[in-house]
N, C-alpha and C positions, 0 to 999 in steps of 0.2 A: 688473853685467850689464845691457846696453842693454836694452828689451822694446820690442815694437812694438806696432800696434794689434791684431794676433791674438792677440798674447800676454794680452792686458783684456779677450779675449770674455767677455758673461756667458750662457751657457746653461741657469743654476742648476743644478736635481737632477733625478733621474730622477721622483720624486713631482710635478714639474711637467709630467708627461705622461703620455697614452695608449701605450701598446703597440698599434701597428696588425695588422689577421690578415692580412697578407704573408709572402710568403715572405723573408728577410733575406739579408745577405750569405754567401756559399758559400766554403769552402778548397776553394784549386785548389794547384795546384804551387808547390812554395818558401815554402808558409804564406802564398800570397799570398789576397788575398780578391777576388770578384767578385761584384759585384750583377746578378743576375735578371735576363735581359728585364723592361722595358717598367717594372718597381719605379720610376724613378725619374718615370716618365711617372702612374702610379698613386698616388703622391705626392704630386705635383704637384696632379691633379686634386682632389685629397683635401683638402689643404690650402687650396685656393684657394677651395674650396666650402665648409671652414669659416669662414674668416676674413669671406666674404662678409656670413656671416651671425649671428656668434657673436662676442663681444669676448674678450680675459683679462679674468676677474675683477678683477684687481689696476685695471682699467680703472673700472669697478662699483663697486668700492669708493672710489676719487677722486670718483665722483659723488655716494656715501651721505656722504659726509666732505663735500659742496659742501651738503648738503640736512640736515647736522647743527650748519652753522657759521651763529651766531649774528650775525654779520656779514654775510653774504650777502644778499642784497635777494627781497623777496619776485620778481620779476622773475627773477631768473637762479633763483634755488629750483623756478618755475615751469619753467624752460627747462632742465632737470638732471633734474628728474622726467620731462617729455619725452622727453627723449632713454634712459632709461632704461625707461619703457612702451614707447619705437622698439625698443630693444634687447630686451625680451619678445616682441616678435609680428613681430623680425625671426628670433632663435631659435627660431620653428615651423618654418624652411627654406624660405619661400614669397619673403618679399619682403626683401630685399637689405635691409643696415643703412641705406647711404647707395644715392643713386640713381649717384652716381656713384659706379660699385663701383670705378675707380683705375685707374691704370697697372699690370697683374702687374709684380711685382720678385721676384725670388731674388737671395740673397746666400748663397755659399756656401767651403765651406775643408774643399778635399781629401784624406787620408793616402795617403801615396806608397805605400802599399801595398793600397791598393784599387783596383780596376780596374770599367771599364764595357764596354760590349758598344755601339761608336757613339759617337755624338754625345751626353753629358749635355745639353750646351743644349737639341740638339732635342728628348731627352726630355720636358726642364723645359717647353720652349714647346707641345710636343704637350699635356701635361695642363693646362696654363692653360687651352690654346682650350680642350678638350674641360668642363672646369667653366664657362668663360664663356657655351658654348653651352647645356650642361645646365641650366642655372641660371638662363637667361635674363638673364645681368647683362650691362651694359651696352658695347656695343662704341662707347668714344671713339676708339681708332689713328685718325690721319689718315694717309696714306702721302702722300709728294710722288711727282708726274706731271714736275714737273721744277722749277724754284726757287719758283714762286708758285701753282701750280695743285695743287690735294691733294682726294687722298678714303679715306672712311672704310674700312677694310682689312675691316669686316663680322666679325672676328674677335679685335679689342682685342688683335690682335699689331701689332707684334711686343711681347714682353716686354723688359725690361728685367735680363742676368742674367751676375751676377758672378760667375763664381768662380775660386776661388784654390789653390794647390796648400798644405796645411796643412803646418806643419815639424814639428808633433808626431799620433803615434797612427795608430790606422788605422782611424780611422770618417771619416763626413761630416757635418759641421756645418752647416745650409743655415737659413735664414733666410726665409719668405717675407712679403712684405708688398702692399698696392693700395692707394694714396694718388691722394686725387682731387686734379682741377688744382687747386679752390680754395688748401687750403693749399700744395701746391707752390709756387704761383704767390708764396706768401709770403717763398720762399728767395731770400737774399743773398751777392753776393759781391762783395766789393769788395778791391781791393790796398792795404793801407794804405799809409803809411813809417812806418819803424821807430821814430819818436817819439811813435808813438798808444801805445805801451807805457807811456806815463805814466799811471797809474792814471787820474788825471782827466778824462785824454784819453779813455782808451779807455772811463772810464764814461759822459761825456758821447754815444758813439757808441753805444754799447749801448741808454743809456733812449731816444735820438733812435728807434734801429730798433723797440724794444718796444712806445714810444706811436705807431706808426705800422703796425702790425699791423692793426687793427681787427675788425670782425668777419667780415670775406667770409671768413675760413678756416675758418670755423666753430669756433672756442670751447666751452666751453674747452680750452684746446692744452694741449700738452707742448713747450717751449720750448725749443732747443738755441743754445749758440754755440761754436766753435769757432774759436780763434785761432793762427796759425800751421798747418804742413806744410811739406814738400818743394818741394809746389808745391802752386797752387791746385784742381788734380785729387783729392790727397790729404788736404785740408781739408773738400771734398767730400763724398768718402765718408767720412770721420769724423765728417760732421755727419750721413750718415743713419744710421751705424750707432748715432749715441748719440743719435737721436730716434727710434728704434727698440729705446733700451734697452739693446741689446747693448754697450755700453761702463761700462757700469754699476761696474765691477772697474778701473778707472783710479785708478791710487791721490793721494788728495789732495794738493794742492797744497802744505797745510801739516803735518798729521801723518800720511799714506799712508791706505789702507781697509785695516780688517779682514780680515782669511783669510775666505775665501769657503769658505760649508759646501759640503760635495761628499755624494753615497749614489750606491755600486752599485759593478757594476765600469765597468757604460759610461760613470756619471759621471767617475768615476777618470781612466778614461784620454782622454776628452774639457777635463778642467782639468786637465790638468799644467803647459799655460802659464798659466792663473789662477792657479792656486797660486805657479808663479816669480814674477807681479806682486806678490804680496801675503808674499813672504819676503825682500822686501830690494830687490833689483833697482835695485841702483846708488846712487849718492848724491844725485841728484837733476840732475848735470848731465853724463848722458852719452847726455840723446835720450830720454829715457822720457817716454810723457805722462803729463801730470798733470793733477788735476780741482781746481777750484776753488770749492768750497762755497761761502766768501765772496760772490761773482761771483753764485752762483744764489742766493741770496738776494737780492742787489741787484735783479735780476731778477724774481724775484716780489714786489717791491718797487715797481719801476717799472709792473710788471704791474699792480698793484690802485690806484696812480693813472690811468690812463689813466679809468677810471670805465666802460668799456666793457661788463666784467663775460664772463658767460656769456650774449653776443649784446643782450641785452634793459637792457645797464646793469647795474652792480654790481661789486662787488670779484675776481672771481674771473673774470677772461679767462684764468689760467692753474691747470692741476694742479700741473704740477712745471717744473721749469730743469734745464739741465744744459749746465755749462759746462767746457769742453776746452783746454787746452792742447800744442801740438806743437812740435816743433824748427822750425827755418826757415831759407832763407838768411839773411847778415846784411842783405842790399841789400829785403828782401822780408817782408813782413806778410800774407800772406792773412786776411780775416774773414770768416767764414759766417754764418749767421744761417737757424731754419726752422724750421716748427714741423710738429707733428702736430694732427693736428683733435680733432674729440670722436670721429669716428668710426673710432677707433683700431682698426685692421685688420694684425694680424700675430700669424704663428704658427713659431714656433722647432721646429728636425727634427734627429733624433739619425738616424745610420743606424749603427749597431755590430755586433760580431760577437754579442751577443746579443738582437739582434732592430732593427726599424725602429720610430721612438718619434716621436709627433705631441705639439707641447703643446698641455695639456689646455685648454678655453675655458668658459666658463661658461655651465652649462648653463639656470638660472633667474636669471636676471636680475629676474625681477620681486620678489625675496626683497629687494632691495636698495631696494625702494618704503616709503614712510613709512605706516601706515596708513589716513590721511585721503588722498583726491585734493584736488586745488586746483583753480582757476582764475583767472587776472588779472582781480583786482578791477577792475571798471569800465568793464569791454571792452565797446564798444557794437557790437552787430548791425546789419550792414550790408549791404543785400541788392544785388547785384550786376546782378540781369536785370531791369535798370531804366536807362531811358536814361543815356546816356554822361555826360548833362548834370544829371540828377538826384545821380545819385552823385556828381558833383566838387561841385556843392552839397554834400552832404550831408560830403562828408571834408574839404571846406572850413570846417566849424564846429568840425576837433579841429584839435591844435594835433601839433607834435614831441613824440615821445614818451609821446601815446596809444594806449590797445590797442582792436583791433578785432576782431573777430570775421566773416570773409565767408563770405557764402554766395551762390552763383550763379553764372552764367558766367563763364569765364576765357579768355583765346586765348595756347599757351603759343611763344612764339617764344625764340630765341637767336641764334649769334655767325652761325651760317654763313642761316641766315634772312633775320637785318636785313641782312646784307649782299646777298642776293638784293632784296629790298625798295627799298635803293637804289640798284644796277644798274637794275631795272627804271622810275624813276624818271630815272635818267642817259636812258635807250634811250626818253624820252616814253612810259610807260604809267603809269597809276593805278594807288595803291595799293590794295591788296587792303579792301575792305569792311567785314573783319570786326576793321581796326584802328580802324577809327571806332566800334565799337558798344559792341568791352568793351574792359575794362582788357587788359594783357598782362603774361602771368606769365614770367618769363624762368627759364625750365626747362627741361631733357631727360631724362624717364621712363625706367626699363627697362621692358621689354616686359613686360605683362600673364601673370600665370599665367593658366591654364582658371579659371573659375570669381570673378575679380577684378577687379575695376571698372578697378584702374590697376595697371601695376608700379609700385616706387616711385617715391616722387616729392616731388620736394625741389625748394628755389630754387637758382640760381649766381648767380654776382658780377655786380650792374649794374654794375657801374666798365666794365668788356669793352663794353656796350653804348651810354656814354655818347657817344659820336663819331658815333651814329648818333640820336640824341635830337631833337637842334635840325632836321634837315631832317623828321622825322615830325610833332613835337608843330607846326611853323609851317604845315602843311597840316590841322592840328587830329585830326592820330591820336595812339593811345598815348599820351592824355593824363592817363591811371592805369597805373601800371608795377608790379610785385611783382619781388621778388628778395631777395638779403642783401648784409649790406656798405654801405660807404659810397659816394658818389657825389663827381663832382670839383663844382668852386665853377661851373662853366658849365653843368651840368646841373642845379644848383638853381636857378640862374639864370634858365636855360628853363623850367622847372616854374612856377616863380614866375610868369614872364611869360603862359604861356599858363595858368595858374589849376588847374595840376594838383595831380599830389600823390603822391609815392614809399614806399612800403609794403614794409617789411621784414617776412618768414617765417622761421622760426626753419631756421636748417640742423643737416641732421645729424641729421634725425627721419622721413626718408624714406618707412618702412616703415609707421609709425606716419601721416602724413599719409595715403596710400594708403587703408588701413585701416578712419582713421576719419573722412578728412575729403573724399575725391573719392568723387563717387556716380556719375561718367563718364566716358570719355574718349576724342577718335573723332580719327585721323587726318582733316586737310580739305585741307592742301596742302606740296606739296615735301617729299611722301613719300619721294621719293628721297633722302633725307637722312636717315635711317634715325630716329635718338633726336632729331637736331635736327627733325625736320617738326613742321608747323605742329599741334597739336591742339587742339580745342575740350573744353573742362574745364570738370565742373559739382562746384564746390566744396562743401562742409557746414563752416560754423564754424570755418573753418579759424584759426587764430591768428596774428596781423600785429600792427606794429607800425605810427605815423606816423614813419615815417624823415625826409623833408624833405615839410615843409605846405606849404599853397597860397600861403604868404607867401612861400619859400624858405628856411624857420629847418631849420635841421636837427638831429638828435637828438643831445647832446651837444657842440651848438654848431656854427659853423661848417664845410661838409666842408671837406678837408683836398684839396689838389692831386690830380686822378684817376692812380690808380697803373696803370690797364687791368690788374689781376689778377686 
């Protein structure tokens, strides 16, 4: 029996979730069932406002396994504990995990015998805005005005949202997840031919893509690849449902997986195609995918040579792999490649005839903290609201791959900024002032709760910013830069030339930065640009790295070609 990829959802057990206080599906006429008004809109919100701010466990626990491995560098140790104190005081509900709380996504898989009242999507997309708004999380949507002119839609729609009509049962399977650009930006697709199916072929392309990951996606990920589909649409979505987890019941490549446990009656009738996966389901060559352990091994393999680590250097850029196989034409190879970040955001939904089920997210995260705190040995304090020119003195005496410690003014600019910056420049005006005085953090905050100095607030990828580099720093602005990730070989190049110096912030600790390390934050220009405007930022010890020194050496050797990711 052929299976497809619905037939490998994994949704585990009903004990992997809450029972929400909704009203659930109704019998109407012919045993058919119908959802509530407005349930799936109420859902929707519910979900999206957990995920913002709550990880799975199972998330939690890759980081206590990062901070118990003997191998691990005291660096990435450092940046694991981070991210899990981020995950404590993002679980009070105030400030967002990451600041970029993601694209909303729903994935979802029907029973023909359930019915709605409407538009499901517009449901879905109603309860997104309605959490984005309540929440204060971050509206990225750019909408197009027409092929090159765009602006921000003020409401992080539209969403992104699948779904599908299920061949088994009569609940709804829905899936939600908010994945920011950075790692997005990591996802690959390329067409092979059909002679990269030579083991050494296709592992030569594998560790090429893996050492070339780095850290703009914030680390450590959940690493996916998937080879083969129908077409390259359905490679796709195969690579997000299994870096999502949800493919988890694909049975192996070379001895199949295990019978997946089931409890309840909803689990029941929600795996009847899990259970077909895992009793046989063919002999291996009539379409069914298959996973390959082997492969994610290799994977986390290639992973802990790159030396990248979790952000900061060390063995551990990745948790897990998870490698796919699908049927294909014979003329045609699809390859994906993608990963998820640290700020692992998704929450799996049951909707059955006995009741509406959210999975459950981890309610203390800080249980999962070692009992000592740490700090990078060696990090030297370094005050920021001190001439442009003191300070590059001053970062001028560490080398790549020293920690710092800042404190002081910050000016935080990004994509749609710099690019105002050099229009205005095109059009004969001078640069704004206040890139001569400080460094520039390249960031976009969520919006401040009452009572809170910043919403969160994290770095993005200077790689995006490098094309704007060389005409600022040769007019002597922006001659100290913050962000994460690598930079291309011409942007160290400038830095070197004019005596600057590029400073890596740990991503993926948003909440936690906010919290403990901005004591201000004041919109000053191109307000109209909502999370991108310009703001002045008064830092506390915040934690950096020397990415590329005033020499141009960069952390981990040479950068590597700029990806603009």
């Amino acid at each position: 029996m052929m299976l497809d990829l619905e037939d490998c959802l994994d949704f585990g057990s009903l004990k992997d979730y809450r029972r929400l206080d909704v009203e659930g599906p109704r019998v109407a006429a012919a045993s058919r069932l119908e959802l509530p008004p407005r349930l799936l809109e109420t859902l929707s919100r519910e979900a999206f406002t957990e995920i913002a701010f709550r990880m799975p466990s199972s998330q939690l626990e890759a980081f206590a396994a990062v901070l118990a491995d003997d191998e691990a560098s005291e660096a990435e140790r450092f940046v694991v504990a981070e991210l899990i104190r981020n995950a404590a005081i993002a679980a009070e509900g105030v400030l967002p995990i990451c600041q970029d709380t993601g694209t909303a996504a729903v994935y979802g898989w029907k029973g023909g015998e359930l019915s709605s009242e409407g538009s499901d999507v517009e449901a879905l997309s109603a309860g997104a805005r309605a959490a984005y708004a309540e929440n204060r999380l971050r509206a990225s949507q750019l909408a197009p005005l027409g092929f090159f002119e765009e602006r921000n839609t003020r409401t992080n729609l539209p969403a992104l949202i699948d779904l599908r009509a299920a061949k088994n049962g009569t609940g709804y399977r829905l899936c939600f997840a908010a994945k920011g650009g950075g790692s997005a930006n990591r996802t690959s697709l390329t067409m092979e031919p059909p002679s990269a199916l030579d083991p050494e072929v296709l592992y030569a392309i594998v560790r090429e893509r893996v050492s070339a990951l780095g850290s703009s996606g914030c680390p450590p990920y959940r690493i996916a690849f998937v080879a083969g589909g129908a077409g390259p649409d359905e490679t796709l979505y195969a690579l997000a449902l299994a870096g999502l987890g949800l493919l988890d019941r694909v049975r192996d490549a070379a001895d199949g997986a295990a019978e997946a446990a089931t409890q309840g009656r909803a689990g029941a009738e929600l795996a009847n195609a899990a259970r077909a996966a895992t009793d046989g389901g063919g002999d291996g060559g009539d379409g069914s995918p298959r996973r390959d352990r082997r492969l994610e091994e290799r994977i986390m393999r290639y992973a802990k040579e790159t030396g990248v680590g979790a952000q900061f250097g060390g063995s551990r850029l990745a948790l897990e792999a998870r490698a796919l196989r699908l049927s294909r034409h014979a003329a045609s190879l699809p390859l994906a490649s993608g990963v998820f970040c640290s700020a692992y955001r998704r929450a799996r939904a049951l909707i059955v005839p006995d009741g509406v089920f959210l999975e459950r997210m981890e309610a203390d995260p800080a249980r999962f903290l070692p009992p000592a705190s740490s700090i990078l040995s060696g990090a030297r304090r370094v005050d920021l609201d001190r001439s442009i020119e003191d300070i590059r003195a001053d970062l001028a005496s560490l080398k790549a791959g020293d920690f710092v410690l800042l404190s002081g003014t910050v000016i935080t600019a990004r994509d749609a900024a710099h690019a105002r910056f050099l229009k205005g420049l095109a059009e004969g005006r001078e640069l704004p002032e206040y890139l001569y005085r400080h460094p520039v953090f390249y960031a976009g905050p969520t919006e401040a709760a009452p009572g809170e100095a910043s919403g969160s607030f994290g770095p993005t990828t200077a790689g995006r910013m490098d094309s704007y580099l060389a005409a600022l720093m040769s007019r002597g602005a922006s001659l100290i830069t913050i962000a994460k990730g690598s930079r291309s070989r011409t942007a160290a190049a400038t830095i070197a030339g004019r005596g600057g110096s590029y400073l890596t912030a740990i991503g993926g600790a948003a909440a936690l930065a906010a919290r403990k390390h901005v004591v201000s934050s004041q919109v000053i220009d191109h307000a109209d640009l909502g999370m991108e405007a310009v703001r002045k930022v008064v830092l506390r010890e915040l934690p950096a790295m020397i990415a590329i020194d005033a020499r141009g050496l960069a952390f981990l050797g040479a950068p590597k070609v700029a990806s603009h990711a």
